[in-house]
C-alpha positions in Angstrom: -28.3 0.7 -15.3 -28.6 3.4 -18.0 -25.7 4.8 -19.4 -25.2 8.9 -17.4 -22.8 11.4 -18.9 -22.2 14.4 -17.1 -23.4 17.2 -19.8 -21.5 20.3 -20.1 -22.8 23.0 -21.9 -21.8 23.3 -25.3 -19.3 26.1 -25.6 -18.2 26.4 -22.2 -14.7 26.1 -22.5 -15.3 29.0 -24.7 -17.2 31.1 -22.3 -14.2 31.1 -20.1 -12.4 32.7 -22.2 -13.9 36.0 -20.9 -13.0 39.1 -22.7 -11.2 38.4 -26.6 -8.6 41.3 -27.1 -7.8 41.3 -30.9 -3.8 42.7 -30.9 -3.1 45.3 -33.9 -0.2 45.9 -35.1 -0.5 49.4 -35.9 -1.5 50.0 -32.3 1.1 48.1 -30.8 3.7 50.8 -32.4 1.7 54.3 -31.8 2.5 56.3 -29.2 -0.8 56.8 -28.5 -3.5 54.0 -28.3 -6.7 54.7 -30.2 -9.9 54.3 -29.2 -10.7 50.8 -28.5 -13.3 48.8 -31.9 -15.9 46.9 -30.2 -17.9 44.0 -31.5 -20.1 41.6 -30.1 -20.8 38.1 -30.2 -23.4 35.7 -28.8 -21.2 32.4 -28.4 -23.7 30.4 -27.5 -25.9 31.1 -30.6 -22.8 30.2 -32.6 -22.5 27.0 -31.5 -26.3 25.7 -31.3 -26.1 27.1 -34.9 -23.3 25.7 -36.3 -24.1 22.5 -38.3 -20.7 21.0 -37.5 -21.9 20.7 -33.8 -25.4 20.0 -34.4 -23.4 16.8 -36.8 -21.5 16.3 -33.2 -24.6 16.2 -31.5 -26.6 13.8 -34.0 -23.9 11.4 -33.1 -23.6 11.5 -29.2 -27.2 10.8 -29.4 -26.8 7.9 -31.0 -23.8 6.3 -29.5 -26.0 6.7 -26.7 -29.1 4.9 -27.4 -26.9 2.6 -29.0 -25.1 1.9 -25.6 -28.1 2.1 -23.4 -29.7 -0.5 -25.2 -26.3 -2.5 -25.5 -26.1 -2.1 -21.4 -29.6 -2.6 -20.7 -29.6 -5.9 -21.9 -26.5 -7.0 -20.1 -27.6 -5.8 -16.8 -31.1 -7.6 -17.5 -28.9 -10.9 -17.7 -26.9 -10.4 -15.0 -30.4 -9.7 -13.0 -31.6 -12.6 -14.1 -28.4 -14.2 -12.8 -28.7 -13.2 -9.6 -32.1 -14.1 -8.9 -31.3 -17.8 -9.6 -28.6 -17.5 -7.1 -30.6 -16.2 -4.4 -33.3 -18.9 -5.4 -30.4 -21.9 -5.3 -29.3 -20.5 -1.8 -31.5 -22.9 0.2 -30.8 -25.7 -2.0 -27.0 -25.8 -2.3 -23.8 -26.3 0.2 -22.8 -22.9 2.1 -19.7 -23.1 0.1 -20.8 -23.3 -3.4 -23.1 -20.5 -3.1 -20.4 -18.5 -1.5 -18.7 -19.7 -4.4 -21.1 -18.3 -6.9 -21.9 -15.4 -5.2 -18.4 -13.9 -5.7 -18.3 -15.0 -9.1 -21.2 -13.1 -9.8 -19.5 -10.0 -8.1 -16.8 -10.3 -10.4 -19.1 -9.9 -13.6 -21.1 -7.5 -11.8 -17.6 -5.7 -11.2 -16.3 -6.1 -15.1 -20.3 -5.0 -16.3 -19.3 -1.6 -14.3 -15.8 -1.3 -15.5 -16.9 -1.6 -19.4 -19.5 0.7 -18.4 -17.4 3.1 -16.9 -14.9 3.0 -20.2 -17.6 3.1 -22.8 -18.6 6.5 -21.2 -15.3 8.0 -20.6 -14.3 7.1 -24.2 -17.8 8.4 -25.6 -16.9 11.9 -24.0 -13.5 11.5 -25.0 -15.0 11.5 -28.9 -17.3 14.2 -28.4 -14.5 16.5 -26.5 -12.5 16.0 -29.3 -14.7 17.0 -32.2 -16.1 19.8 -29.9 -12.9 21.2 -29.8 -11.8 21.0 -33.4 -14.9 23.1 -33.6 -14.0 25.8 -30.8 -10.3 26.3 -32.8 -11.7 26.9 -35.8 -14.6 29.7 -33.8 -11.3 31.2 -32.8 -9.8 32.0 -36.4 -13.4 33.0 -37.3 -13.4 35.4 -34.9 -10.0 36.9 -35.7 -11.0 37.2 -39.7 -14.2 38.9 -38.2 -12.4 41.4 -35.9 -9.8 42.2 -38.8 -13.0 42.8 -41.2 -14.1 44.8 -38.5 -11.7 46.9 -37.7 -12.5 45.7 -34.1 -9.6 45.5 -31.5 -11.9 43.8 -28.6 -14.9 41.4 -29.1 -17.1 40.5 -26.1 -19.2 37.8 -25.4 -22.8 38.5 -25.7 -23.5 37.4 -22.1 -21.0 39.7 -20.5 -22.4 42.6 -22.1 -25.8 44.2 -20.8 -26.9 46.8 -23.2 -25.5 47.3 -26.6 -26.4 48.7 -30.3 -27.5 45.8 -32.4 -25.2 47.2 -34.8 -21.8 45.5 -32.9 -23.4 42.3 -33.0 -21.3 40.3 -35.0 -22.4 36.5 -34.6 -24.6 35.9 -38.0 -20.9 36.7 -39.4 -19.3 34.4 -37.5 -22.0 31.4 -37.6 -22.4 32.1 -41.5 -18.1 32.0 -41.9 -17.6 28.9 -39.5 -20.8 26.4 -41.5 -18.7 27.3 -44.6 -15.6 27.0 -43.1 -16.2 24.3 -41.1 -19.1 22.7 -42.4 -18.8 19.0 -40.2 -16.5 17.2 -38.0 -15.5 13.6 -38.2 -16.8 12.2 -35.0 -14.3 8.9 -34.4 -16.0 6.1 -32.8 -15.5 5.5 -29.0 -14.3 2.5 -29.6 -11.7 2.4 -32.1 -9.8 4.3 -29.1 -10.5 1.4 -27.1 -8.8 -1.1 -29.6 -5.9 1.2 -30.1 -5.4 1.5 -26.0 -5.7 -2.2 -26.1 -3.0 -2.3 -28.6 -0.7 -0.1 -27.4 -1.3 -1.8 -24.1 0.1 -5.0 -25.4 
């Protein structure tokens, strides 16, 4: 039984954002409203870019294989557990197997519950350094829009023709790798001990 994460596409949070209206302050106090500054950006290139994700990334992978392997080789005990059951059936009173069949059930059970927890607090990790990466996209594109003189920026998949000159998103990926260069991705299961702690 392989570890399965549900994968969400990177950025997607961010994609529902829609339509990013930058607020001015001269605009907010003219009596008329000037024409509106539009830029562009390709979110999606941003984040495949940025090295802080791809860091993110590097290390889902690995917690990964680390926990497949970890898992495979607990379920291949508890296979081999139940095969000697089923073997002893035959062999032993009606009661004790019924005995160690439910005893095996319970591990079986607990095998699925630690699975269950080590994947939940595996996306747990990865939301969270995901998102310190999508705030910090947020201020990028703010600094970008002011340098800009933009007052909206659309996302590059709402938006079916434009001039390659209102594409803004080398800007942004080259500001967020130097603002934001990597992310600390905390290990899945330091927030089990600290659950476990707080717990007791």
């Amino acid at each position: 039984m392989s570890l399965k994460y549900v994968a969400t596409a990177v950025g997607a949070a961010i994609l529902s954002w829609g339509m990013i209206l930058i607020p001015m302050a001269e605009a907010a106090t003219s009596a008329a409203k000037p024409a509106p500054v539009i830029r562009v950006v390709d979110i999606q290139e941003v984040m495949e870019k940025s090295t802080a994700v791809q860091g993110i990334r590097r290390e889902l992978d690995a917690y990964r294989k680390k926990y497949d392997d970890e898992f495979a080789a607990k379920e291949k005990v508890l296979k081999d557990e139940e095969r000697q059951i089923v073997r002893q059936q035959p062999l032993v009173d009606a009661a004790v197997y019924r005995d160690k069949v439910q005893e095996f059930q319970k591990k079986f059970a607990s095998f699925q519950r630690e699975l269950k927890t080590r994947q939940q607090l595996l996306q747990n990790s990865y939301a969270t350094a995901l998102n310190q990466v999508s705030l910090q996209v947020q201020k990028i594109w703010a600094a970008v829009a002011d340098a800009e003189g933009a007052t909206v920026l659309l996302p590059r998949g709402q938006v079916l023709l434009f001039s390659p000159g209102y594409d803004v998103t080398k800007d942004v990926i080259d500001r967020l790798n130097k603002a934001l260069p990597s992310v600390k991705f905390s290990n899945p299961m330091s927030q089990e001990s600290a659950s476990g702690s707080k717990k007791k």
